[in-house]
N, C-alpha and C positions, 0 to 999 in steps of 0.2 A: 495627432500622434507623432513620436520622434522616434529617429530610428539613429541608432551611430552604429559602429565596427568595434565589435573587443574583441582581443586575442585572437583574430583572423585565424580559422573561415566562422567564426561563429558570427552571426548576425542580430542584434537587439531590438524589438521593437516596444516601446511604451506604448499598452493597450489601455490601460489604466494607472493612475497615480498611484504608486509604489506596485505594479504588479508589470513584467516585462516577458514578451514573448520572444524565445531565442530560436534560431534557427541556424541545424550544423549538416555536416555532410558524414553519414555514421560509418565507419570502417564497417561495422559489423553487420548492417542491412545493407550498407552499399547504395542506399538515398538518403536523401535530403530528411530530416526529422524534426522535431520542435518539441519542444519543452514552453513553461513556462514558472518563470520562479519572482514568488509572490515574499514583497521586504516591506516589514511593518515600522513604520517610522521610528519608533521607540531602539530598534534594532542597529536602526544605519547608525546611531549614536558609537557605538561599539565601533571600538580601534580592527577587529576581529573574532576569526573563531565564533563565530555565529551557530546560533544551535538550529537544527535542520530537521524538516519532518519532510517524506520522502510521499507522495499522496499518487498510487494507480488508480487509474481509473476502471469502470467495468465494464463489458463487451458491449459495444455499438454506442459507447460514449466517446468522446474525447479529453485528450488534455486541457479543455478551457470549459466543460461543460459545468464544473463547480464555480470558476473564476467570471464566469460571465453572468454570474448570478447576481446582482446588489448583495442580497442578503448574506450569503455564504463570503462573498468576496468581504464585506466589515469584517465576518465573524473570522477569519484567517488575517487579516491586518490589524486584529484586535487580540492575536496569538502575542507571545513571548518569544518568539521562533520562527523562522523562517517557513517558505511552504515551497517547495519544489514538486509541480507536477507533469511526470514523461505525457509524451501521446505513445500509446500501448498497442494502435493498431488493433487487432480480433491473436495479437499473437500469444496468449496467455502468460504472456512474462517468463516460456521456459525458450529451451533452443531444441527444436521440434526434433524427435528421434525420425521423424519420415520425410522433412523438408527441410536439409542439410543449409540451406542456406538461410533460411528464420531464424535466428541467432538472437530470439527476446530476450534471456537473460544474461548475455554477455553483450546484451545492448544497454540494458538497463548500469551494470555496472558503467559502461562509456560515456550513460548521460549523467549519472552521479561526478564523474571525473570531470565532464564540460560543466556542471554545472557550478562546481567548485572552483573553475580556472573563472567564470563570468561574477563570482561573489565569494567574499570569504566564509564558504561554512568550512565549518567544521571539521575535522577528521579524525575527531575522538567517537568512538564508539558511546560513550556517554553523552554524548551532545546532537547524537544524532535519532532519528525514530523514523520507522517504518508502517504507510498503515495504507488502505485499499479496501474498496467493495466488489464485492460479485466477484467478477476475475480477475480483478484488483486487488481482494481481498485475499484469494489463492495466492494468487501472486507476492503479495509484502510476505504472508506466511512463509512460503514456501522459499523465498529470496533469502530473508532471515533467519531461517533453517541451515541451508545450504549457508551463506557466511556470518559466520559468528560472531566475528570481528567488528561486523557493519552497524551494529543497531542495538541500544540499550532495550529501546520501548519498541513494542509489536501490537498493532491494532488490527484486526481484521472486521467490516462491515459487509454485513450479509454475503460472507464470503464460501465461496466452495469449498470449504476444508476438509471435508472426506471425501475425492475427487481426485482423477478421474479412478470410477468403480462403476460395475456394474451394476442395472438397474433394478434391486431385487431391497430397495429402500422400501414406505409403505408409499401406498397411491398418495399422488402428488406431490412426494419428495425425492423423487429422481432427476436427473438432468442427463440426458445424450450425448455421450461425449464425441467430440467433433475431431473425428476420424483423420480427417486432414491436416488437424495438429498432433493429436495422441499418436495418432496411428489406428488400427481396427482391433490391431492384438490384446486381447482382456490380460497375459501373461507381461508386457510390459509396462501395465498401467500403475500396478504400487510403485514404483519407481519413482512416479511423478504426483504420488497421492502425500500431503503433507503430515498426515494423520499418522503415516508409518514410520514416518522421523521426527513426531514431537518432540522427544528431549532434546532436541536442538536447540529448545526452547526454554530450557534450563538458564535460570539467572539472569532472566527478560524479566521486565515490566508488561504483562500481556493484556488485551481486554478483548475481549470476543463479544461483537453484538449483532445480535439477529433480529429477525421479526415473529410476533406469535403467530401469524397465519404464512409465514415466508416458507416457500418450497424446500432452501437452505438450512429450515430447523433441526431439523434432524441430523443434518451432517454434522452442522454446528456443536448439537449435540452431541456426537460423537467425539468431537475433538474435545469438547469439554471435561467428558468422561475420559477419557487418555488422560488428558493433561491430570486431573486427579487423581489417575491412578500412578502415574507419575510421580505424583508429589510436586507439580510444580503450581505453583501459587500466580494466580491468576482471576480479574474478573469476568464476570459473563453476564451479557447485561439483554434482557427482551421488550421489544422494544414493542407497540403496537402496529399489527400492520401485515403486509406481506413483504415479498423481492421485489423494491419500488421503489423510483428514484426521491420521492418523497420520506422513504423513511433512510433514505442515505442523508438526505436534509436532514434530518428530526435528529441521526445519529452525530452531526457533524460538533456540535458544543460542545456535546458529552466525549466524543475520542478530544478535541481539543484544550478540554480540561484533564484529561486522563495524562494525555502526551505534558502537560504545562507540570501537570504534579510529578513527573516520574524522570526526565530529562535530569540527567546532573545525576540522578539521586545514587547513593553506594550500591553499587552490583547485588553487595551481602546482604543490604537489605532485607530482615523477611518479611513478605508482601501476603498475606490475607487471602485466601481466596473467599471470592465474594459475590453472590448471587444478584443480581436487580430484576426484578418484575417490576413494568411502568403499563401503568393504563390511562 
């Protein structure tokens, strides 16, 4: 492995051919943090303005947990686009109403900026995409919502999207929300549920994919149902399976063909919405 110095203090390591591990010092956690941003040779061709897919990951994984895969790793150096994925820590990508100094989403935006100073993507709102599982999937949604500016395409994979609520879902489609980031108050939690700010999601390229046996179905389905009532156009794709990092696998083609078709494309577009059932 090689490791050089860009744009000091960020630090670069080649973990693998075309895919490089960064390491910076975050203003906004106030430690050390890494990323790693994954360049498909087809890509480095290009003078610039690189087109970027933005990849969280979901609670108790890491930033390399997709990248250190053979498989997954071809199927993202075999993308039309760059792949940039934070390490997310258990911080759910927001900046915690009870723990003033967890700053996940105004860290997130920081590794977007370092990670544009270590490669030239993008910083057209059309060339970039945003996508995530579980609470990485909260998380792009919910990131996405909140800036509008940031992201043409929106994917979420088996993601919490009607979250954090209480548990009055049916048995075995609830999830506990973890007190230590929300907080315990059920009165501050729409605030941070994305399902209440969907038309943020207005004039996205969206794909929502769950699993048929996934805990997450139902939320999913919620959001689904929003988003149509909405009016906004969007796919929603069921995948076989439950909440499991194997059907994060199974999903990863399909968000990377979704993201390949929908980058660049005109805002006005109108986009279809459109169901998939896969057995």
């Amino acid at each position: 492995m090689s490791a050089r110095l860009v744009a000091s203090p960020v630090q670069e390591t080649e973990i693998y051919p075309g895919v490089w591990e960064c390491e910076f010092s975050s203003a906004e956690l106030k430690s050390p943090q890494r990323f790693c941003v994954l360049v498909p040779s087809e890509i480095e061709c290009i003078s610039g303005d690189w087109p970027v897919l933005f990849l969280l990951h979901g609670r108790g994984r890491t930033h390399r947990s997709l990248v250190d895969l053979e498989t997954m790793r071809a199927a993202f150096l075999d993308a039309p686009f760059c792949t940039v994925f934070p390490q997310g820590d258990d911080g759910w990508y927001i900046d915690s109403p009870v723990r003033p100094e967890e700053r996940y989403e105004a860290y997130l935006a920081e590794v977007f900026a370092v990670a544009a100073r270590v490669r030239p993507l993008s910083l057209s709102r059309e060339r970039r995409a945003i996508t995530g599982w579980s609470m990485g999937g909260y998380g792009a949604a919910r990131y996405a919502i909140r800036h509008p500016h940031d992201f043409s395409v929106v994917v979420g994979i088996i993601g919490l999207l009607d979250f954090p609520r209480p548990e009055n879902l049916p048995a075995g489609q609830n999830y506990t929300v973890p007190a230590p980031r929300f907080g315990a108050d059920p009165a501050v939690w729409p605030e941070f549920n994305p399902l209440n700010a969907a038309e943020g999601l207005r004039d996205r390229a969206v794909l929502i994919i769950t699993g048929a046996e996934a805990f997450d179905r139902t939320m999913n389905e919620n959001f689904h149902r929003r988003l149509r009532e909405l009016q906004i156009a969007h796919e929603y794709l069921i995948l076989p399976g439950g909440h499991t990092f194997p059907v994060v696998q199974s999903a990863v083609p399909r968000m990377i063909e979704f993201v390949a078709r929908n980058l660049a494309a005109p805002a006005s577009r109108q986009r279809p919405t459109r169901i998939f059932h896969t057995r």
